[in-house]
C-alpha positions in Angstrom: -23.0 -0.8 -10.6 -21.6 1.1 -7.4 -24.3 3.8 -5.6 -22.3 6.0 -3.9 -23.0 9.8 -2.8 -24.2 12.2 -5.4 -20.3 14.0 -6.5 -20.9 17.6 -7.9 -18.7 17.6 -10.7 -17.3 20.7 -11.9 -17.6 20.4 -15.7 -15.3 23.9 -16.7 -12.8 23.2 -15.2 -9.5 22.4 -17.0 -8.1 22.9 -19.9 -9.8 20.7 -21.6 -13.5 21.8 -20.3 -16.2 20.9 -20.8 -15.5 18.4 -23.4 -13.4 16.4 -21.7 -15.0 16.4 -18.9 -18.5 15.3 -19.8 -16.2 12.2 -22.0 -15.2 11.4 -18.3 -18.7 11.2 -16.6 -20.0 9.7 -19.4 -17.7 6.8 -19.3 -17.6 6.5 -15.4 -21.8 6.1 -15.7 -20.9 3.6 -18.3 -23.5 1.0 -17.6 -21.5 -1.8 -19.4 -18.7 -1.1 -16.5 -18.1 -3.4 -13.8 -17.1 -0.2 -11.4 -19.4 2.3 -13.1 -21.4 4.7 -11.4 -25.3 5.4 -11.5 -25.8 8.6 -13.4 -27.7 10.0 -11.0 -25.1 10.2 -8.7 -23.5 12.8 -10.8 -24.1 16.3 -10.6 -23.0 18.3 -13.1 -22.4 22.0 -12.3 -21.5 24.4 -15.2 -23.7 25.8 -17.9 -26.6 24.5 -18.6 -26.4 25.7 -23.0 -23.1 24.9 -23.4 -23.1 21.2 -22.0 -26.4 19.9 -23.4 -25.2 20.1 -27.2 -22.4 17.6 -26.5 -24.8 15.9 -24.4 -27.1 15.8 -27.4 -24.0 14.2 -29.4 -23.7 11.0 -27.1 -27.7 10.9 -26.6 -27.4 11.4 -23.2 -29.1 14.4 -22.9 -31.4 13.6 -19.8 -28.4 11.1 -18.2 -27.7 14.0 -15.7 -29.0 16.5 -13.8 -26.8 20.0 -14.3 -26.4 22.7 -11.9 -26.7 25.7 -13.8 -23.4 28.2 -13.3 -22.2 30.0 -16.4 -19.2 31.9 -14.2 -15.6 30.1 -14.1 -12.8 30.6 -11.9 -10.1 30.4 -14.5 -6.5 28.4 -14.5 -4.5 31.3 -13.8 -6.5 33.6 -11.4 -5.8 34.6 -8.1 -7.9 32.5 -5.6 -9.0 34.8 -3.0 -9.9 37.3 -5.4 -11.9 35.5 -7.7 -13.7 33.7 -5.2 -15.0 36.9 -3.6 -15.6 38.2 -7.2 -17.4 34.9 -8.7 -19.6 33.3 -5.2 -22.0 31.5 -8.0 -18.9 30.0 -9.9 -18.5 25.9 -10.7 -15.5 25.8 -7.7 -17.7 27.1 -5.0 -21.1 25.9 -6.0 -19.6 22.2 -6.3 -18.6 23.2 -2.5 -21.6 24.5 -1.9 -23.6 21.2 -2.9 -21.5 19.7 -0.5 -22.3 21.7 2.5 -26.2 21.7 1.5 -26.5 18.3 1.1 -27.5 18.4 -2.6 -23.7 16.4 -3.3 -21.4 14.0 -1.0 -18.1 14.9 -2.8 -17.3 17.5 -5.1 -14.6 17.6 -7.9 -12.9 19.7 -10.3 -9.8 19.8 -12.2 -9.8 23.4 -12.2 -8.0 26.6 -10.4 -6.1 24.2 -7.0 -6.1 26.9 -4.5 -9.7 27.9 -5.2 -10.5 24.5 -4.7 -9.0 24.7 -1.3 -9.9 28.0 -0.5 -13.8 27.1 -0.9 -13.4 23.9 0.9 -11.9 26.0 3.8 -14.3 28.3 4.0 -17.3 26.5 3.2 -16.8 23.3 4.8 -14.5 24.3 7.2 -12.1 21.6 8.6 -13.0 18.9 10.3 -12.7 18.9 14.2 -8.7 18.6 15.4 -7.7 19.5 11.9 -6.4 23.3 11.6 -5.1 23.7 8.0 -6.0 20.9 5.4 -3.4 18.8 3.2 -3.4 17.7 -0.5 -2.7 13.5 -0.8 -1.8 11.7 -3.7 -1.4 8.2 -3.1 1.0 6.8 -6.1 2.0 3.2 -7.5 5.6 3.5 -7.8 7.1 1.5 -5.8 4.4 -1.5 -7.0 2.4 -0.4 -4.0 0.1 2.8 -2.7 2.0 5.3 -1.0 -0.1 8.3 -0.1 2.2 11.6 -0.1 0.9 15.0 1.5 0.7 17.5 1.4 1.1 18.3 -2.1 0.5 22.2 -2.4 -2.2 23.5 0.0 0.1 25.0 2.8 3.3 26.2 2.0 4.4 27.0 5.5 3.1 24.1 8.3 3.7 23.7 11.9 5.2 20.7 13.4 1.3 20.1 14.8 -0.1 20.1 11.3 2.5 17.0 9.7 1.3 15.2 12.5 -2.3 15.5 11.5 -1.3 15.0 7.8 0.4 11.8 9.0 -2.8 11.0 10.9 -5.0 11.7 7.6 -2.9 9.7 5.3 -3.1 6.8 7.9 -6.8 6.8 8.1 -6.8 7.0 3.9 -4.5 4.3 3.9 -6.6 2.0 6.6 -10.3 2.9 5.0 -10.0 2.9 1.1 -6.5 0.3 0.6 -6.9 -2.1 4.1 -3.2 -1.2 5.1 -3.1 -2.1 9.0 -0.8 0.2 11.1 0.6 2.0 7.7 4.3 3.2 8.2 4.8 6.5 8.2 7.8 8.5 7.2 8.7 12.3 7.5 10.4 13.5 4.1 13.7 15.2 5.0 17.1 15.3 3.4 18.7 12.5 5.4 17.6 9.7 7.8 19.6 11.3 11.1 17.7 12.2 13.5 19.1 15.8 13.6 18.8 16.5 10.0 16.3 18.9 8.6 14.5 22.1 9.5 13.8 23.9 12.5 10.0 22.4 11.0 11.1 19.0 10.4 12.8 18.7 13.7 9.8 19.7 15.3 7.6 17.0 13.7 9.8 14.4 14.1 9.9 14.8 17.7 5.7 15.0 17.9 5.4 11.9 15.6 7.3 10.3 18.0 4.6 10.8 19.8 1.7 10.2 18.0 1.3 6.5 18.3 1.7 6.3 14.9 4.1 4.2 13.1 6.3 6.2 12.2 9.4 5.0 11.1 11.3 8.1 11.1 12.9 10.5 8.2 12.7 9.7 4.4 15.0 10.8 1.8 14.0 11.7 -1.6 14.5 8.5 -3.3 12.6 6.8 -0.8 9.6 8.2 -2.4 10.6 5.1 -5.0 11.2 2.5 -2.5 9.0 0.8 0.1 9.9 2.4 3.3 6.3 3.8 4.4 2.9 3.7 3.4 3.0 7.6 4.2 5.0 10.3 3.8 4.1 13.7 4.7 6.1 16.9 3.8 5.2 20.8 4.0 3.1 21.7 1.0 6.0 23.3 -0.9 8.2 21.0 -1.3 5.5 18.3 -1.4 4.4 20.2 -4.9 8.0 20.5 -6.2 8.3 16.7 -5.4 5.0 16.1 -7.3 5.9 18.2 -10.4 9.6 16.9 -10.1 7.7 13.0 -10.1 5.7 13.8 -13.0 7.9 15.8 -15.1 11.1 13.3 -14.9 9.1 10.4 -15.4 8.0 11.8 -18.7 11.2 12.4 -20.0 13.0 8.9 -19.2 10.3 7.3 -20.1 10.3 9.1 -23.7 14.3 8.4 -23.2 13.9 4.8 -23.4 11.4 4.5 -26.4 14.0 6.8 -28.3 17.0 4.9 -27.4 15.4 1.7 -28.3 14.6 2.6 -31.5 17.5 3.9 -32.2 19.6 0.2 -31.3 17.1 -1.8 -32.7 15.8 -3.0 -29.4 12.6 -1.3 -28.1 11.0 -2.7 -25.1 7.8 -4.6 -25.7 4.7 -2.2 -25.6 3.6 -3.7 -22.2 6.3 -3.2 -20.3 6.4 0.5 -21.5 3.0 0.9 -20.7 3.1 -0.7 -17.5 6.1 1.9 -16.6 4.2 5.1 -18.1 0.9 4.1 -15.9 3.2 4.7 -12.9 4.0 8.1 -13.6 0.8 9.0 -15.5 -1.4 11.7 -13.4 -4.6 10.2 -15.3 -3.8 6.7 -13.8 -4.3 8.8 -10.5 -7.4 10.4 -11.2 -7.3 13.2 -8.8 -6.0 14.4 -5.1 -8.4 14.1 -1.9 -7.9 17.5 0.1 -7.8 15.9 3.1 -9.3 17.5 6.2 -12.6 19.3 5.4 -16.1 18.5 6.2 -16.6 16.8 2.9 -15.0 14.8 0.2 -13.1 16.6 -2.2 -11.1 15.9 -5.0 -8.6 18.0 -7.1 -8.0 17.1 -10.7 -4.7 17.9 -12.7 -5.7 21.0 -15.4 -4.3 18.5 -17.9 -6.9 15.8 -17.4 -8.5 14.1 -20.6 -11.5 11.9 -19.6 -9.7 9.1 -18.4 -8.4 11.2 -15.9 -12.1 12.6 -15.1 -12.9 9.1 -15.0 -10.4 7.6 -12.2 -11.4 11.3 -9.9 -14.6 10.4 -9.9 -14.0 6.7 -8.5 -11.1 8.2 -6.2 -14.7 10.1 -4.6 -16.7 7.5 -4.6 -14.0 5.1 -2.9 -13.4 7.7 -0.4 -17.2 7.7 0.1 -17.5 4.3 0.8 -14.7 4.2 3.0 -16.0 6.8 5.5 -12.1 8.1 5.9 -13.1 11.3 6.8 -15.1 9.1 9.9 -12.1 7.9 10.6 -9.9 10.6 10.6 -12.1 12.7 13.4 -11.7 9.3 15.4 -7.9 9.1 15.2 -7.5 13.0 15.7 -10.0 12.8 18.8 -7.9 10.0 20.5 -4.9 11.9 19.8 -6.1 15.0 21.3 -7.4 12.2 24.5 -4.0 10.9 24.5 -1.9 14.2 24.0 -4.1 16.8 24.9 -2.6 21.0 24.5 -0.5 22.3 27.1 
């Protein structure tokens, strides 16, 4: 069994809440797992009479203590507004655990951009950091590649890819033991004067960094073994995620349909081994990378597989102390290359 830091779980959100969700904890405090988790490190934060019936069904009724919250931020509302309207909802009291101490990490697959608007204003960013970035490291190249930011700022400066590239280093370093990771700037060719007025900009500064940076990245480099990192503004970064997920569905489901219809399908482990590259639940979850805290953002989708493998994506990042790391890195930077 791992201990790690208590991880406020958010058990509502989703759409498959709170069933799902408890399935999820239940199997990561699993005590027949090699990797499982001690139930007590779990907090659960949602509503007290709705969770213990289901509890009650697996007889794990006094397995974990629950944060009482009956509000929920729901899939499809407007962050700002509901988190001034719902303070004492699962998002921001699984934030607020952080901050008081009562949790190390928090977790939901719920609303995205209340998750990062509570982490911002809660937690606040961590010193050198000015606007946070969503990571997802994949397997699809046969090796982790962390990509960010995947959604939580649309509209960057050149300043913060660097500290994305600097984040996704540290992540890379602490939790996978990648020495001196590669990092790449996602554009739409390798030349040097390709790209936006943005991506010009933050090619010139991670020449700077001291990072490895190995220069621009095209699109299909995401599937080839170029760098460790790539980092990208946070809207294109989330049309490349979606893009990642949503064509890797449909060839997949291509080839089992084609096979059958020749007569030749391909042997259930190879298929499987191709759909756990391209399945979100494999992931687990996103770190939002740059706030005083661990936090980690669940796909809405997620069955309790996927709850599972978010909850060990927090307690990895625990262990790792990359959020240590990442002040270091950002304070030699600012030592090295200090503001005009």
């Amino acid at each position: 069994m791992t201990t790690v830091g208590r991880i406020a779980l958010d058990v509502m959100g989703g759409d498959h809440a709170p069933r799902k969700i408890l399935e999820g904890a239940l199997r990561a405090t699993d005590p027949t797992r090699d990797d499982g988790l001690h139930a007590d490190r779990i907090l659960l934060v949602g509503p007290r009479a709705q969770l213990s019936p289901i509890l009650a069904e697996h007889n794990a009724l006094d397995r974990f203590e629950i944060l009482d919250s009956v509000e929920v931020i729901g899939m499809h509302e407007e962050p700002g507004t509901a988190l001034r309207a719902k303070p004492k909802a699962t998002i921001p009291m699984c934030i607020e655990a952080v901050r008081s101490g009562d949790a190390a990490a928090a977790v939901s697959m719920g609303n995205t951009g209340a998750m990062v608007g509570a982490a911002t204003l809660i937690l606040r960013t961590l010193p050198g950091v000015r606007r946070p970035g969503i990571a997802i490291t994949s397997n699809l190249t046969g090796k982790p590649t962390t990509l960010l930011d995947m959604g939580a700022n649309a509209a960057p400066r050149g300043s913060d890819l660097v500290e994305y590239a600097i984040m996704g280093a540290a992540l890379q370093e602490g939790v996978l033991g990648v020495k001196d990771p590669r990092v790449g700037l996602l554009n739409i060719g390798e030349e040097d004067k390709k790209g936006t007025k943005l991506t010009k900009e933050a090619r010139e500064l991670l020449l700077e960094s001291g990072l490895n940076f190995v220069g621009n990245v095209e699109p299909d480099g995401i599937f080839t073994d170029c760098a460790e990192v790539i980092v990208t503004d946070g809207f294109t970064g989330n049309v490349v995620l979606k893009l990642i997920e949503g064509f890797g569905s449909f060839l997949l489901d291509k080839i089992v349909r084609e096979g059958k219809r020749i007569g030749q399908p391909l042997p259930d482990e190879v298929l499987d081994e191709a759909m756990r590259s391209v399945d979100y639940s494999e992931y687990g979850g996103a770190l939002l990378l740059g706030v005083n805290g661990v936090v980690v953002i669940g796909h809405g989708r997620s069955d309790s597989n996927a709850v599972l493998n978010a909850l060990k994506v927090a307690a990895k990042d625990l262990d790792s102390n990359v959020n240590g790391r990442t002040v270091e890195a950002l304070a030699k930077r600012a030592k090295e290359h200090p503001a005009p």
